[in-house]
Residue, then its C-alpha position, 0 to 999 in steps of 0.5 A: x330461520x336458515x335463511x337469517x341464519x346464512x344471512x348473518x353467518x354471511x355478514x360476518x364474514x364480509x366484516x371479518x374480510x373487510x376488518x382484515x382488509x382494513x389492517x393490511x392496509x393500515x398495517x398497525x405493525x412493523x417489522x424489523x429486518x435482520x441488521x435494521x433499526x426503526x425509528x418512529x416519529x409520531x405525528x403528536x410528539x415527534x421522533x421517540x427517544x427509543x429505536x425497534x430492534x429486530x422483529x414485529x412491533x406494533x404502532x399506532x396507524x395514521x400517529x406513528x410513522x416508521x422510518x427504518x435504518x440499516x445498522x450493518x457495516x457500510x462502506x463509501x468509496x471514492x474513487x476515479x474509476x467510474x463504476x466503483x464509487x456512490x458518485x459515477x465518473x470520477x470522484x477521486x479526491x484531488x488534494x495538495x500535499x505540503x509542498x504543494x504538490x497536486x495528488x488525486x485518491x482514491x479512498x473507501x470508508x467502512x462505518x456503521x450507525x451506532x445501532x443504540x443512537x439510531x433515534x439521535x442520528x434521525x433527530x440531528x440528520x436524518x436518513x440521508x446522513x451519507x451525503x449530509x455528514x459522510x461525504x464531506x468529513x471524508x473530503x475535509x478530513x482527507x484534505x486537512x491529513x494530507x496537507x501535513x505531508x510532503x509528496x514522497x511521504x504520500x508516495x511510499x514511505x508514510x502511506x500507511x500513517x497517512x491512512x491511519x491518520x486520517x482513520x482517527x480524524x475521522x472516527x473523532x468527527x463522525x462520533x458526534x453524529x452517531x456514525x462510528x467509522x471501522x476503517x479507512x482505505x487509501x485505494x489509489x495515490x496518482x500524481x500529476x504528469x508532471x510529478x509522474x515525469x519527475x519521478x521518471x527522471x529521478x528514478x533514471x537518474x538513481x539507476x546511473x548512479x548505480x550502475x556508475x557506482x558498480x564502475x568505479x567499484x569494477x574499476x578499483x578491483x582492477x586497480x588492486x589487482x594490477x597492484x597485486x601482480x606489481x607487487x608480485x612481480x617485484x617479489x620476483x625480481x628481488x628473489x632472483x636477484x638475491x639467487x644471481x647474488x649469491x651464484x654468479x653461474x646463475x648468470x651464466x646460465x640465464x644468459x646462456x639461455x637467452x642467447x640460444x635456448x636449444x643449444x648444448x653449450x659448454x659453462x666454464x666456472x673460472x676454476x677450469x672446470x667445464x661444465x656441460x649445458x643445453x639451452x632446454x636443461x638446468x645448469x648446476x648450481x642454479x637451482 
């Protein structure tokens, strides 16, 4: 009887183990990371109108199949730096600007799966949408914005309308797919050797202006300034003829002054009054 009874509690637990075993590894369930979404697919009607949200749910083995996606901000970038974008070695976007100009950019895209359309996304796409649907939007709507701009708009003055641009064009393309873009990065803008030498050029050029601008400045404040001491120099002569106008020894005394500055002399007026002097003091009257 004890040995029925080991005999059986035995046999349970070896169907017990095996059942275990069984759902280990026919995993009747999934679970749903944190920032995931699961579409299933049965095998009897396909993809089911309906996405797993976060947590355990239970499937049907061998019918349903799981397919999960990540539902978090995501970003693509496409850049000539080989370590920083999806693709290695240089992916930069070459594009012509309006007027024909060659540019290379650098550009990173941050976009999430609309976490509500996730079964729609696996329906139209599939899991591999990046490379299906992001990649090439970016490359064309990149293209198409930066045709509509001269060189110089890409090169400083509109960057900024430029990347919001192309933000907008594609927020619009991907909605269709259920991909719903947050932000567009124009990392890099490079420009051809010979664009870049032009450049150079333009930039020497504007700073000889300047510096010729600052000389044809510097020249006209010395010209003013020499009109000034002319003008001066007039109001001199005028004032001191009027003072020679008005006494006629102020004459005498610059004359005496000129001709021996150091020594006494005697200034007659013509009235026989004599009138002492010395080259370094002041005649009456001149003052």
């Amino acid at each position: 009887m004890q040995t029925q009874t080991k005999n059986g509690l035995r046999g349970l637990l070896i169907a017990i183990g095996v059942a275990l075993l069984a759902l280990f590894i026919v995993r009747p369930w999934v679970t749903v990371g944190a920032g995931e979404r699961v579409v299933l697919f049965s095998l009897s009607g396909g993809t089911l109108q309906r996405q797993l949200g976060e947590g355990t749910h239970l499937i049907v083995p061998f019918v349903q199949r799981a397919v999960p996606y990540d539902v978090r901000t995501q970003t693509y970038t496409m850049s000539a730096t080989s370590w920083e974008g999806e693709i290695k070695g240089d992916d930069s976007l070459k594009v012509l600007t309006s007027d024909g100009q060659e540019v290379r950019i650098d550009i990173s895209v941050r976009f999430h799966v609309d976490r509500e359309q996730v079964f729609r996304l696996h329906q139209k796409i599939g899991p591999d949408y990046i490379n299906k649907i992001i990649r090439p939007a970016v490359r064309s709507q990149t293209r198409v914005v930066i045709a509509e701009f001269p060189v110089n708009d890409v090169y400083a003055t509109k960057r900024e309308a430029i990347e919001q641009r192309i933000e907008d064009k594609l927020r619009v393309d991907l909605k269709k797919t259920d991909i719903v873009v947050d932000e567009v990065l124009l990392r890099n803008v490079m420009f051809s050797d010979a664009f870049a030498k032009a450049i150079e050029s333009k930039q020497i050029a504007q700073q000889n202006d300047q510096r010729m601008v600052y000389v044809l400045e510097q020249a006209a404040k010395d010209k003013q300034k020499k009109i000034l001491e002319a003008q001066g120099d007039a109001a001199s002569i005028r004032l001191r003829g009027r003072a020679i106008a008005q006494n006629s020894r102020v004459v005498q005394y610059e004359y005496a002054r000129k001709i021996a500055p150091n020594v006494g002399a005697i200034i007659t007026d013509g009235r026989g009054v004599n009138v002492p002097f010395s080259g370094s003091g002041t005649a009456p009257g001149a003052r």
